[in-house]
PDB file of N, CA, C and O in Angstrom, chain B, residues numbered from 101:
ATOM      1  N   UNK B 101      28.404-144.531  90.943  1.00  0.00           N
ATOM      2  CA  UNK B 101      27.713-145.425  91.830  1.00  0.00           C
ATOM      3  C   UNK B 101      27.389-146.731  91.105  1.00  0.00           C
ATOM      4  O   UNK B 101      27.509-147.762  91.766  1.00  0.00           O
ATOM      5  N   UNK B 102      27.026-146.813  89.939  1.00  0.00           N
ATOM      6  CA  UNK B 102      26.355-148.129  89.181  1.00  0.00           C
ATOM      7  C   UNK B 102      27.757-148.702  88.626  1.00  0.00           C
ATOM      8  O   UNK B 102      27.794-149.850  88.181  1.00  0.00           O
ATOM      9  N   UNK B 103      28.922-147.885  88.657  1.00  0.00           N
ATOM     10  CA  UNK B 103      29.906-148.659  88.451  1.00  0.00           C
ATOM     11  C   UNK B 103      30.538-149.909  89.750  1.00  0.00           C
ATOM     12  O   UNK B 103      31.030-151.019  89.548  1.00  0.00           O
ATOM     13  N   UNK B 104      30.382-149.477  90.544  1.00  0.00           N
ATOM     14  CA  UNK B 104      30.557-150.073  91.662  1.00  0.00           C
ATOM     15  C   UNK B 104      29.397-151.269  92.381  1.00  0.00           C
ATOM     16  O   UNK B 104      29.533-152.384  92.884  1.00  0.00           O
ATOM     17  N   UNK B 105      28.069-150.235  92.079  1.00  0.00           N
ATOM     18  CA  UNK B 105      27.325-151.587  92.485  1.00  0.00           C
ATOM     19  C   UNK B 105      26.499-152.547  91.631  1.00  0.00           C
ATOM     20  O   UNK B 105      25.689-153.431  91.908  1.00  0.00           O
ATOM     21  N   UNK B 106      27.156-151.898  90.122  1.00  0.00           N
ATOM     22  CA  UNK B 106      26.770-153.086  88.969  1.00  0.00           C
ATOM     23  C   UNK B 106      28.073-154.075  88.592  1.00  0.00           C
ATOM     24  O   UNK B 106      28.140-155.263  88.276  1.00  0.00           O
ATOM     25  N   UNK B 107      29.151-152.945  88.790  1.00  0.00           N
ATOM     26  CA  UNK B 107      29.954-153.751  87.985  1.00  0.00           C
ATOM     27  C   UNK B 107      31.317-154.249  88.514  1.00  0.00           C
ATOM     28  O   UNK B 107      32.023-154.970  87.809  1.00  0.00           O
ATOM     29  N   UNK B 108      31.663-153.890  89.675  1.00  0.00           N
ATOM     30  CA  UNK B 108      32.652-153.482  90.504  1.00  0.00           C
ATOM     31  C   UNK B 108      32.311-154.758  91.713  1.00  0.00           C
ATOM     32  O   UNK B 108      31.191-155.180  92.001  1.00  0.00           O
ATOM     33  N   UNK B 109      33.116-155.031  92.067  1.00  0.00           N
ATOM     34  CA  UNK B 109      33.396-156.485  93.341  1.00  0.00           C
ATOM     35  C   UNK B 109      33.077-156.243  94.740  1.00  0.00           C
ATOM     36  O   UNK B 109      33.155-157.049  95.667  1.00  0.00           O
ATOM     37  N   UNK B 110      32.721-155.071  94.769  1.00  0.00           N
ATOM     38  CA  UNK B 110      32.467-154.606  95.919  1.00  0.00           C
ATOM     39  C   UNK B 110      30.885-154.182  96.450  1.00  0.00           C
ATOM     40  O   UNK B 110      30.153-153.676  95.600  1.00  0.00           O
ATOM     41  N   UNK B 111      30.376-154.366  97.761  1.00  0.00           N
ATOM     42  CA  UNK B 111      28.822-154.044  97.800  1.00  0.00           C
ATOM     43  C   UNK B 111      28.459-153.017  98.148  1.00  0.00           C
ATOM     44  O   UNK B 111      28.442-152.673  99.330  1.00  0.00           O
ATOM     45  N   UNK B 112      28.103-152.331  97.213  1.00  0.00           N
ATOM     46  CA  UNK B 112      27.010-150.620  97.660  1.00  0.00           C
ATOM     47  C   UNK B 112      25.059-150.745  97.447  1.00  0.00           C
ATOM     48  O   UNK B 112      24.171-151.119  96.680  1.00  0.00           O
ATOM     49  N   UNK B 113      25.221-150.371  98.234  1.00  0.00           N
ATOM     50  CA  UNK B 113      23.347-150.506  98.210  1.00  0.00           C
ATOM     51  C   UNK B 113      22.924-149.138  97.230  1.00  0.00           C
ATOM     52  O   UNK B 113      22.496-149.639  96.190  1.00  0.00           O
ATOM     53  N   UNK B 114      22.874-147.957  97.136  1.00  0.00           N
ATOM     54  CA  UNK B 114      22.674-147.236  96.106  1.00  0.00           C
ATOM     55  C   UNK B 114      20.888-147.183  96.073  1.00  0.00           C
ATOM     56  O   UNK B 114      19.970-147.239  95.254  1.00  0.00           O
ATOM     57  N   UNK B 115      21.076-147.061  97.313  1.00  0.00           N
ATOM     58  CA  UNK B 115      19.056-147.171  97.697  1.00  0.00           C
ATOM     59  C   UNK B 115      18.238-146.148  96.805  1.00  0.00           C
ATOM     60  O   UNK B 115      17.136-146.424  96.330  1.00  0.00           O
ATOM     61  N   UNK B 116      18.983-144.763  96.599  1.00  0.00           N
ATOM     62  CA  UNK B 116      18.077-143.726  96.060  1.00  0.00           C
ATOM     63  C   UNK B 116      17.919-144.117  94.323  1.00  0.00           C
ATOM     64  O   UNK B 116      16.961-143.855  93.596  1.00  0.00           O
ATOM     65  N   UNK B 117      19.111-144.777  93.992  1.00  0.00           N
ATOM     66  CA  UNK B 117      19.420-144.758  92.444  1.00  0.00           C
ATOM     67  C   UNK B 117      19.594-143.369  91.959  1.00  0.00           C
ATOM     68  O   UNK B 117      19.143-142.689  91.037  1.00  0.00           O
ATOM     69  N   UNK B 118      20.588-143.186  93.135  1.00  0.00           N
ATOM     70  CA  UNK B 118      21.455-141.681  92.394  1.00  0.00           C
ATOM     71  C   UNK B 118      20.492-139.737  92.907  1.00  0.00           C
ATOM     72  O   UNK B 118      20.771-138.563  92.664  1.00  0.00           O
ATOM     73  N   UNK B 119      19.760-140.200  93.400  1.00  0.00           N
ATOM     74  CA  UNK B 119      18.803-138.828  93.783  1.00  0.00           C
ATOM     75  C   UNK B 119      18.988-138.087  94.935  1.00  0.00           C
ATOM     76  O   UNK B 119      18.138-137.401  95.503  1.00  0.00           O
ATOM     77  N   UNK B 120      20.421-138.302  95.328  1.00  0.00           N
ATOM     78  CA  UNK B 120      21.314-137.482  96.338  1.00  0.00           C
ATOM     79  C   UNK B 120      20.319-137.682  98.017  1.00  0.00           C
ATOM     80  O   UNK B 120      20.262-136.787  98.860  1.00  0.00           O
ATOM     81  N   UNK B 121      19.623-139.078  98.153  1.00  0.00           N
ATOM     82  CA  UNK B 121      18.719-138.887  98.484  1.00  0.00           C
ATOM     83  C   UNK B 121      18.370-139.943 100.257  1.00  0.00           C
ATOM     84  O   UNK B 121      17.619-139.880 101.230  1.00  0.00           O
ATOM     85  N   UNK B 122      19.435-140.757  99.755  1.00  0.00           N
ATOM     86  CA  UNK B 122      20.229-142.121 100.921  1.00  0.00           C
ATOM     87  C   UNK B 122      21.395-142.015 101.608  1.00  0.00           C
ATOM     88  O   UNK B 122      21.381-141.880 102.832  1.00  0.00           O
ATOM     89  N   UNK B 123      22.590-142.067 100.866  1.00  0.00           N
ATOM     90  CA  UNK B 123      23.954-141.802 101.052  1.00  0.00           C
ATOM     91  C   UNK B 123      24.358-143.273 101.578  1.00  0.00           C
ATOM     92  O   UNK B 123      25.129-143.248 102.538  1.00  0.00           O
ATOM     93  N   UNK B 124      24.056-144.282 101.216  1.00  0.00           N
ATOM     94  CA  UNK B 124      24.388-145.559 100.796  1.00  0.00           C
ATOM     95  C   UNK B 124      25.560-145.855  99.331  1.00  0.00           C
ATOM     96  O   UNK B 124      26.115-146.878  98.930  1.00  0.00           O
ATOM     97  N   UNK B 125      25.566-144.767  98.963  1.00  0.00           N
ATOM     98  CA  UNK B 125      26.499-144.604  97.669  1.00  0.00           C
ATOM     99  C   UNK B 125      28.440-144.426  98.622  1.00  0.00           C
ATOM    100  O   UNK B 125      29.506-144.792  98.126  1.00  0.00           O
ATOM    101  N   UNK B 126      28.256-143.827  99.880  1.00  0.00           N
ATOM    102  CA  UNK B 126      29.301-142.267 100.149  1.00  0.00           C
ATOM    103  C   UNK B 126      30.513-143.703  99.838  1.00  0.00           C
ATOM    104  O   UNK B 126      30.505-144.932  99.764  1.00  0.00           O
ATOM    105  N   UNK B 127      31.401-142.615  99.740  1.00  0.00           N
ATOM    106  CA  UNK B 127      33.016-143.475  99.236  1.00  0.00           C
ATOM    107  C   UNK B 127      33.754-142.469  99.890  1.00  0.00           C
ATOM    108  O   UNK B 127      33.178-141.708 100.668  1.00  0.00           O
ATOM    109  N   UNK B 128      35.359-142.344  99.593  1.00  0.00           N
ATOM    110  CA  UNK B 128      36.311-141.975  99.973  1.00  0.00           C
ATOM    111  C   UNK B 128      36.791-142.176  98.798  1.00  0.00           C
ATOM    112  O   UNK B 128      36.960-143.322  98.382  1.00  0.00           O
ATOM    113  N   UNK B 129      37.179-140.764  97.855  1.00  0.00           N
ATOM    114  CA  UNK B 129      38.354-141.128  96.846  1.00  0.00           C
ATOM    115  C   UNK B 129      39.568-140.559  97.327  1.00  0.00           C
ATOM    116  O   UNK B 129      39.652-139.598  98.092  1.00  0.00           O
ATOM    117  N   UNK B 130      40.943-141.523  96.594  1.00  0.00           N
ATOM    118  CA  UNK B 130      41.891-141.196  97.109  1.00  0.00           C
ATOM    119  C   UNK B 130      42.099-139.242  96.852  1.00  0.00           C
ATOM    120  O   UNK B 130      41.383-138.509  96.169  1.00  0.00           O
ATOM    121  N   UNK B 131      42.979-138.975  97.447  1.00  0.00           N
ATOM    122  CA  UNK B 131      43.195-137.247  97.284  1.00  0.00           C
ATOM    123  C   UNK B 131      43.580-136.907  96.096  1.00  0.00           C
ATOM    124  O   UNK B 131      42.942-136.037  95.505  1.00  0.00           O
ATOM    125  N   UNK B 132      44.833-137.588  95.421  1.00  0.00           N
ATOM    126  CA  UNK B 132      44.867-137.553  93.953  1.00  0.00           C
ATOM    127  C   UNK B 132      43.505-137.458  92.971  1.00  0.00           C
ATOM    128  O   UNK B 132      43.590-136.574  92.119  1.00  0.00           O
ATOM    129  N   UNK B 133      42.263-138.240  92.968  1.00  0.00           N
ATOM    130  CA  UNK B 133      41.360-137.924  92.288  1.00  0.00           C
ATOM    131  C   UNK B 133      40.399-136.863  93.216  1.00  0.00           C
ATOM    132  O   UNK B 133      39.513-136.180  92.701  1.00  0.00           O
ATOM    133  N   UNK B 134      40.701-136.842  94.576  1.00  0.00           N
ATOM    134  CA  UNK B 134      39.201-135.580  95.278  1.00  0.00           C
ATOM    135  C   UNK B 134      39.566-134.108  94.485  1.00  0.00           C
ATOM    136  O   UNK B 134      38.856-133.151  94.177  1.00  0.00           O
ATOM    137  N   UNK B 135      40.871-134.369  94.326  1.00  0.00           N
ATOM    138  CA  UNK B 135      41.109-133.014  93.420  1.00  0.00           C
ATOM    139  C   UNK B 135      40.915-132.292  92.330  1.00  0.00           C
ATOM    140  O   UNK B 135      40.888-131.084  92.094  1.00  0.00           O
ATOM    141  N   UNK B 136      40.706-133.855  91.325  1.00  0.00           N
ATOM    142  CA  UNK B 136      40.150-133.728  90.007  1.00  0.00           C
ATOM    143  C   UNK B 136      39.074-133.997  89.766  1.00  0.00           C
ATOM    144  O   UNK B 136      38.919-133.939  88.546  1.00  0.00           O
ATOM    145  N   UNK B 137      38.255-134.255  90.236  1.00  0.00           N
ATOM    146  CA  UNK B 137      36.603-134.186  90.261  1.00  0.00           C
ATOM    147  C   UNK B 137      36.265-133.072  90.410  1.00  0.00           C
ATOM    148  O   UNK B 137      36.960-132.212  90.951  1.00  0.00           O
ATOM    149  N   UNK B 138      34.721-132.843  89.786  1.00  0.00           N
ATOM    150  CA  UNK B 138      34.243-131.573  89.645  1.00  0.00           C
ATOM    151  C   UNK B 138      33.617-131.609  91.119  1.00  0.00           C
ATOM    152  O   UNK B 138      33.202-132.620  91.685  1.00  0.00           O
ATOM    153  N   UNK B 139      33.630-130.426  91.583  1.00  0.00           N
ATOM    154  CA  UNK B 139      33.124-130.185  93.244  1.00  0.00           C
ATOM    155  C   UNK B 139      31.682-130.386  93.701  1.00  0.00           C
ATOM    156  O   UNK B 139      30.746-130.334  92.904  1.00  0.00           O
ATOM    157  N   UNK B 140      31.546-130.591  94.868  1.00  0.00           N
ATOM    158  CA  UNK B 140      30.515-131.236  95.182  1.00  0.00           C
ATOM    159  C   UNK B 140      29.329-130.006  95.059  1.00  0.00           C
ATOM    160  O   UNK B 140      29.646-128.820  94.965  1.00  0.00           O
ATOM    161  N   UNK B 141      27.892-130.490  95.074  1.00  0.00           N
ATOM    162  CA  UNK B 141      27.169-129.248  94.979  1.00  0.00           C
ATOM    163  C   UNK B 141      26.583-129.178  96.142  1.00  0.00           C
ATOM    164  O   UNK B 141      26.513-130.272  96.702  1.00  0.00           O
ATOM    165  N   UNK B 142      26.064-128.157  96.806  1.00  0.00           N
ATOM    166  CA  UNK B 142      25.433-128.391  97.603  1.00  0.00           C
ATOM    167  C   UNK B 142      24.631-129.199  98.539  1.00  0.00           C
ATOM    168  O   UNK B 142      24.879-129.506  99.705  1.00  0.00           O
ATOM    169  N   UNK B 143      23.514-129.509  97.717  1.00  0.00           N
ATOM    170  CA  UNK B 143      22.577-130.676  98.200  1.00  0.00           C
ATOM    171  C   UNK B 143      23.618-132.141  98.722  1.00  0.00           C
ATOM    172  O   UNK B 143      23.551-132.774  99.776  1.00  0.00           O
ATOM    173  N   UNK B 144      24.515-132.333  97.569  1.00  0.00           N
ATOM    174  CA  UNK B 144      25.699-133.742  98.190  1.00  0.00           C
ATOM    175  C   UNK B 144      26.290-133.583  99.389  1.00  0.00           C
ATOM    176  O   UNK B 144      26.438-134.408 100.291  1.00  0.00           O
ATOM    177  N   UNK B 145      26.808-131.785  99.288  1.00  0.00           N
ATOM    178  CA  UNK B 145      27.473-132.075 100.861  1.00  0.00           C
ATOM    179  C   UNK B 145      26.129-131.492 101.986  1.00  0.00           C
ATOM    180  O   UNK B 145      26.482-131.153 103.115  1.00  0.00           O
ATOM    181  N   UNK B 146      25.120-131.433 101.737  1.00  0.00           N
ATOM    182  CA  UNK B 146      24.518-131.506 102.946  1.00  0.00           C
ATOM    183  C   UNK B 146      23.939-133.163 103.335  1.00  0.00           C
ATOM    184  O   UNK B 146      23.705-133.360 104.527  1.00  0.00           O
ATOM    185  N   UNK B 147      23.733-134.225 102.450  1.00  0.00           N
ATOM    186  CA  UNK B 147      23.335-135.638 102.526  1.00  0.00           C
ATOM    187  C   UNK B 147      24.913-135.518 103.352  1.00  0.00           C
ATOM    188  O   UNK B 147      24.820-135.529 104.580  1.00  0.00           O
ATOM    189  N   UNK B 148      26.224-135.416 102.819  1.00  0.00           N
ATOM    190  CA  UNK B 148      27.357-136.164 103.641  1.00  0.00           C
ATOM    191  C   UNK B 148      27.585-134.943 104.651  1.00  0.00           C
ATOM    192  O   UNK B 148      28.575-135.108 105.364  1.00  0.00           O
ATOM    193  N   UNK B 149      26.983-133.924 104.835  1.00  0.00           N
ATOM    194  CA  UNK B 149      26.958-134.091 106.938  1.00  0.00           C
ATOM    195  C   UNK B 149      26.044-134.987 107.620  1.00  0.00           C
ATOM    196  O   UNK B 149      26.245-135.442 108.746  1.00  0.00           O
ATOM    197  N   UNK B 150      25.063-135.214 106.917  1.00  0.00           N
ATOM    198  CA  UNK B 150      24.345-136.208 107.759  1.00  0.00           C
ATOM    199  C   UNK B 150      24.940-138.185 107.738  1.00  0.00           C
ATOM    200  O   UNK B 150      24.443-139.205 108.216  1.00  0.00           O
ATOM    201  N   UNK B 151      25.840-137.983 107.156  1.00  0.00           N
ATOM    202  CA  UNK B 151      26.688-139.520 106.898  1.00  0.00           C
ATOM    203  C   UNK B 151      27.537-139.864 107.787  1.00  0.00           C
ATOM    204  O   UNK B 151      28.156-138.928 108.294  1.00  0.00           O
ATOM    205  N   UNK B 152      27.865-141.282 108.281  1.00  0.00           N
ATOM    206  CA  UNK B 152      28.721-141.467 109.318  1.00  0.00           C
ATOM    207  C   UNK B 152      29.902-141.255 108.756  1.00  0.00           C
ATOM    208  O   UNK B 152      29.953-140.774 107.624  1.00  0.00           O
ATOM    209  N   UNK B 153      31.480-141.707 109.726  1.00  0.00           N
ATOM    210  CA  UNK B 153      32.564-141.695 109.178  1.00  0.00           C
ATOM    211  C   UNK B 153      33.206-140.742 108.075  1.00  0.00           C
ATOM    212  O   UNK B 153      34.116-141.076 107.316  1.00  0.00           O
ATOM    213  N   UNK B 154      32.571-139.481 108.112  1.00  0.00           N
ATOM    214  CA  UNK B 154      32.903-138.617 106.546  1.00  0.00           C
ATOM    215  C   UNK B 154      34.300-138.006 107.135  1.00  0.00           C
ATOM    216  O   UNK B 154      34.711-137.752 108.267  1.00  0.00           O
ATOM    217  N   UNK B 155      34.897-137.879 105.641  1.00  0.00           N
ATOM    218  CA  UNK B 155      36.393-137.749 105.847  1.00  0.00           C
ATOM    219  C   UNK B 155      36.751-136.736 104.348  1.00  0.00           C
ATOM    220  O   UNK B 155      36.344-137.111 103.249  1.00  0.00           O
ATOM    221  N   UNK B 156      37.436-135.632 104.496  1.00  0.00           N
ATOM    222  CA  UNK B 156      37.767-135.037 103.530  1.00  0.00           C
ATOM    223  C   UNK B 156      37.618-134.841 102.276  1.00  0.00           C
ATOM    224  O   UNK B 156      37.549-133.816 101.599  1.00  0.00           O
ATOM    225  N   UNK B 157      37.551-136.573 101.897  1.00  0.00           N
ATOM    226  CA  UNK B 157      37.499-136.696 100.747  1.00  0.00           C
ATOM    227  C   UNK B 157      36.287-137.742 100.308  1.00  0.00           C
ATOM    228  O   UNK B 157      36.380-138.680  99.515  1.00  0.00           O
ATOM    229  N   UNK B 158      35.322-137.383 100.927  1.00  0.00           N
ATOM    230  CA  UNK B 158      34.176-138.155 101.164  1.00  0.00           C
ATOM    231  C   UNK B 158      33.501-137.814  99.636  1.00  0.00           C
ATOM    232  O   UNK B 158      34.172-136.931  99.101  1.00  0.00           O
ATOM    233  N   UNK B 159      32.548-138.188  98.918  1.00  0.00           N
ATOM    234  CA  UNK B 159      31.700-137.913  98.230  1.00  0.00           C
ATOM    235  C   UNK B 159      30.804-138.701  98.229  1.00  0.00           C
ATOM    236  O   UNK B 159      31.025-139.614  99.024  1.00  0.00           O
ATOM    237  N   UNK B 160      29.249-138.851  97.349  1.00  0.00           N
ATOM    238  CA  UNK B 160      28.381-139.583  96.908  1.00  0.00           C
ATOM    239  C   UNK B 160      28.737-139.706  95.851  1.00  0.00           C
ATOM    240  O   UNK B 160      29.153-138.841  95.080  1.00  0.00           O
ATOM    241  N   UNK B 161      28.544-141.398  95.617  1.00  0.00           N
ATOM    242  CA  UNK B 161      29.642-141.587  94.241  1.00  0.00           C
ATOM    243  C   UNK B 161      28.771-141.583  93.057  1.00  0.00           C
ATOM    244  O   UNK B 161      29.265-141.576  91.930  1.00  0.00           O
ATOM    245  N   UNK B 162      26.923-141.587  93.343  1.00  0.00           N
ATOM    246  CA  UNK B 162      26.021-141.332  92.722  1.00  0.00           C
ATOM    247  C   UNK B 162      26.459-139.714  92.122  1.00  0.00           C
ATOM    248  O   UNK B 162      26.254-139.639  90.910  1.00  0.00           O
ATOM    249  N   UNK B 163      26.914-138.660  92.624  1.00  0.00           N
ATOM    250  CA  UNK B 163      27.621-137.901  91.909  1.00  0.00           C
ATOM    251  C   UNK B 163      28.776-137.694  91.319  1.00  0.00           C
ATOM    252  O   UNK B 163      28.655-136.699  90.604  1.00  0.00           O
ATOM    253  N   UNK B 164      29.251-137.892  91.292  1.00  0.00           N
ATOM    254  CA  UNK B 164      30.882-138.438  90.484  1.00  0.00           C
ATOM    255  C   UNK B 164      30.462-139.026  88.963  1.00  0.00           C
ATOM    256  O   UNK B 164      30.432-140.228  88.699  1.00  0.00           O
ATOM    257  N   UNK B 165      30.145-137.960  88.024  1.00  0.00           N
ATOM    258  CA  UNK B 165      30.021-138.571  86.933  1.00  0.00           C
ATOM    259  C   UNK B 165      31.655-138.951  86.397  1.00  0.00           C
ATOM    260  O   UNK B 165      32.629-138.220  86.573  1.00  0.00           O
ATOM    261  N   UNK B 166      31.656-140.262  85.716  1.00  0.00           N
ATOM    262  CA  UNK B 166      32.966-141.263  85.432  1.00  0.00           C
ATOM    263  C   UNK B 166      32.844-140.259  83.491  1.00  0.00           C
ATOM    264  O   UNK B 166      31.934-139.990  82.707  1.00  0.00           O
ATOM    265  N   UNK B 167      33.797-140.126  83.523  1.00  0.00           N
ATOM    266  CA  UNK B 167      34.350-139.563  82.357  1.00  0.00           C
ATOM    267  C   UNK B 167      35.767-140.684  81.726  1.00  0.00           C
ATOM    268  O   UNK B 167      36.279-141.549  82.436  1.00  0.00           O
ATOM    269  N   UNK B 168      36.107-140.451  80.553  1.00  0.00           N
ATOM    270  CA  UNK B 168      37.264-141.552  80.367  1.00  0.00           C
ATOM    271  C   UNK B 168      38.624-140.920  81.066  1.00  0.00           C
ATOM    272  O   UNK B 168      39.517-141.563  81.617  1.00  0.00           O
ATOM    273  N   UNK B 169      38.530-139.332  80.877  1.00  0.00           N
ATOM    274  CA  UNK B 169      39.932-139.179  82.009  1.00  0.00           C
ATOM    275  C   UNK B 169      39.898-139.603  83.043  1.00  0.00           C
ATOM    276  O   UNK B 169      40.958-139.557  83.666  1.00  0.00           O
ATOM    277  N   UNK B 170      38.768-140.177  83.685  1.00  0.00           N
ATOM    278  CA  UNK B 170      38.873-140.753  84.966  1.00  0.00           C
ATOM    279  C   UNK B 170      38.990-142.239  85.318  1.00  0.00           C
ATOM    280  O   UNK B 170      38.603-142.846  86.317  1.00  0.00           O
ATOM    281  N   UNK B 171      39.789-142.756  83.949  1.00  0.00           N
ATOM    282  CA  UNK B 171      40.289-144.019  84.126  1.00  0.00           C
ATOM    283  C   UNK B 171      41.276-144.147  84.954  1.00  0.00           C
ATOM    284  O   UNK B 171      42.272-143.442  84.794  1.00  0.00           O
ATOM    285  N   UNK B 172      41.197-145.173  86.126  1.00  0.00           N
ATOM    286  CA  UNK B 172      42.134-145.568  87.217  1.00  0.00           C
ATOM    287  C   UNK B 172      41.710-144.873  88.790  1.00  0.00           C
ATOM    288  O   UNK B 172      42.381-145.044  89.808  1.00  0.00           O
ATOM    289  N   UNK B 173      40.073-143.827  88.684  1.00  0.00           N
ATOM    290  CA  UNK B 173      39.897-143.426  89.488  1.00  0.00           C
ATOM    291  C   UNK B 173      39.648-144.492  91.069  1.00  0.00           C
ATOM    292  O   UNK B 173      39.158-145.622  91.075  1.00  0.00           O
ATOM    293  N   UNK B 174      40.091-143.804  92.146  1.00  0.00           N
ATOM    294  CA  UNK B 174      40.478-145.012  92.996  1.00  0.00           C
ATOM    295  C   UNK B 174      39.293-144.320  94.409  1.00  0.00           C
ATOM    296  O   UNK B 174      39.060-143.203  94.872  1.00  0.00           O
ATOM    297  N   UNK B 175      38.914-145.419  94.611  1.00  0.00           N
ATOM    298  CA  UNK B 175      37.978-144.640  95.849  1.00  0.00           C
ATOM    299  C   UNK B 175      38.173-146.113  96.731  1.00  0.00           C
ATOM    300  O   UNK B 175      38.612-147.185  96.316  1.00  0.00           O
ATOM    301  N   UNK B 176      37.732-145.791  97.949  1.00  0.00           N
ATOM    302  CA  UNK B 176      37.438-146.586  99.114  1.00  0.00           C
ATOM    303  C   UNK B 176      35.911-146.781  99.731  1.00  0.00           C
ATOM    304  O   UNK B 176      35.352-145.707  99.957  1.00  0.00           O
ATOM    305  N   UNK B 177      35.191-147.893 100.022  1.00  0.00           N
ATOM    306  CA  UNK B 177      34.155-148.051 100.809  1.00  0.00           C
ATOM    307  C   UNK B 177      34.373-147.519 102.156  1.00  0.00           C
ATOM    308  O   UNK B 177      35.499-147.634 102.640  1.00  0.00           O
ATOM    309  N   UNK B 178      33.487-146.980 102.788  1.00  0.00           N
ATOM    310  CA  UNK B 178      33.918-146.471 104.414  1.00  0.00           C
ATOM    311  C   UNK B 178      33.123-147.545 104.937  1.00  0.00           C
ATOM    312  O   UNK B 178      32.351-148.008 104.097  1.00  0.00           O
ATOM    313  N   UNK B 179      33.068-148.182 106.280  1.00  0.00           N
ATOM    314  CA  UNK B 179      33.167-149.712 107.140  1.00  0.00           C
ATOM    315  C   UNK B 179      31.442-149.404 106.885  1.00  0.00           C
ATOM    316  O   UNK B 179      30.764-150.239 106.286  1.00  0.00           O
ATOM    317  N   UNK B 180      30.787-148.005 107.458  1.00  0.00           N
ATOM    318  CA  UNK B 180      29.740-147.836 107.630  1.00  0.00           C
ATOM    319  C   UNK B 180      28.925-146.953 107.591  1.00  0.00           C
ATOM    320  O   UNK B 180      29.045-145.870 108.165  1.00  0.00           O
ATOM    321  N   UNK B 181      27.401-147.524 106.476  1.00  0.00           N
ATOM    322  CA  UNK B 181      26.787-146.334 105.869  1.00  0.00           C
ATOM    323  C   UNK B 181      25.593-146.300 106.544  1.00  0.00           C
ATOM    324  O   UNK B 181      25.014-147.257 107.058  1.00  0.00           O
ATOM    325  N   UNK B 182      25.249-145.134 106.516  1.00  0.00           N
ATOM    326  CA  UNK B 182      23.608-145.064 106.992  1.00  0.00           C
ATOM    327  C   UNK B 182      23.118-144.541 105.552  1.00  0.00           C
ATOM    328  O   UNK B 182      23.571-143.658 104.824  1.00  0.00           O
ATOM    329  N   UNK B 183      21.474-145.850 105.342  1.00  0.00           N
ATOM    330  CA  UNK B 183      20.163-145.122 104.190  1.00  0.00           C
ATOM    331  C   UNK B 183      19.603-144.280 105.325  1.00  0.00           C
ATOM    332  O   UNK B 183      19.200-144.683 106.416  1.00  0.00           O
ATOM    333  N   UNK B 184      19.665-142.695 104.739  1.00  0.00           N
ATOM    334  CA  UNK B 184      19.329-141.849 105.190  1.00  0.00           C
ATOM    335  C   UNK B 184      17.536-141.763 104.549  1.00  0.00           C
ATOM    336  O   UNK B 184      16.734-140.857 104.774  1.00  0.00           O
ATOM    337  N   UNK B 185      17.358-142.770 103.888  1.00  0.00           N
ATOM    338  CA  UNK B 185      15.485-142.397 103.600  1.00  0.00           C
ATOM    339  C   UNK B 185      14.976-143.188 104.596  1.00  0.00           C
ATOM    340  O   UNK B 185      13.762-143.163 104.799  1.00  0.00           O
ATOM    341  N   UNK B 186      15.568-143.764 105.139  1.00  0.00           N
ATOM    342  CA  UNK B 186      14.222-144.818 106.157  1.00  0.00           C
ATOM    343  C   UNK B 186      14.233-143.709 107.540  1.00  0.00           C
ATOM    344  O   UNK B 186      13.514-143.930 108.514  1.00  0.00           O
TER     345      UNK B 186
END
């Protein structure tokens, strides 16, 4: 998540600062990496049923810890997020 909304060209709000807790983070990684990421835990996929637009390969990118094998990891913004704390 802080790669993207610190450092990355693109705008994520990241309201909770990672506490599985908004879902202002959610992305779409391509299928090539949904595969190689470690699986979601619980608590993440219950924030992304409550998320709009979720799609297969949905995650909170506040979980997705970035490791160096995961250089070139490729994800997508979805059009539209709901902060699930307000």
């Amino acid at each position: 998540m802080s790669a993207i909304r610190d450092v990355g060209k693109l705008s994520m709000e990241g309201a909770c600062d990672g506490c599985v807790q908004c879902g202002t983070c959610h992305v779409y990684l391509s299928e090539k990496w949904f595969n190689q990421v470690p699986k979601a835990k619980e608590e993440e996929l219950d924030m992304l049923d409550k998320s709009l637009d979720v799609k297969d390969t949905s995650r909170l990118a506040c979980q997705v810890e970035l490791t160096a094998a995961m250089d070139g990891l490729e994800a997508e913004l979805p059009k539209n997020v709901t902060n699930l704390m307000m």
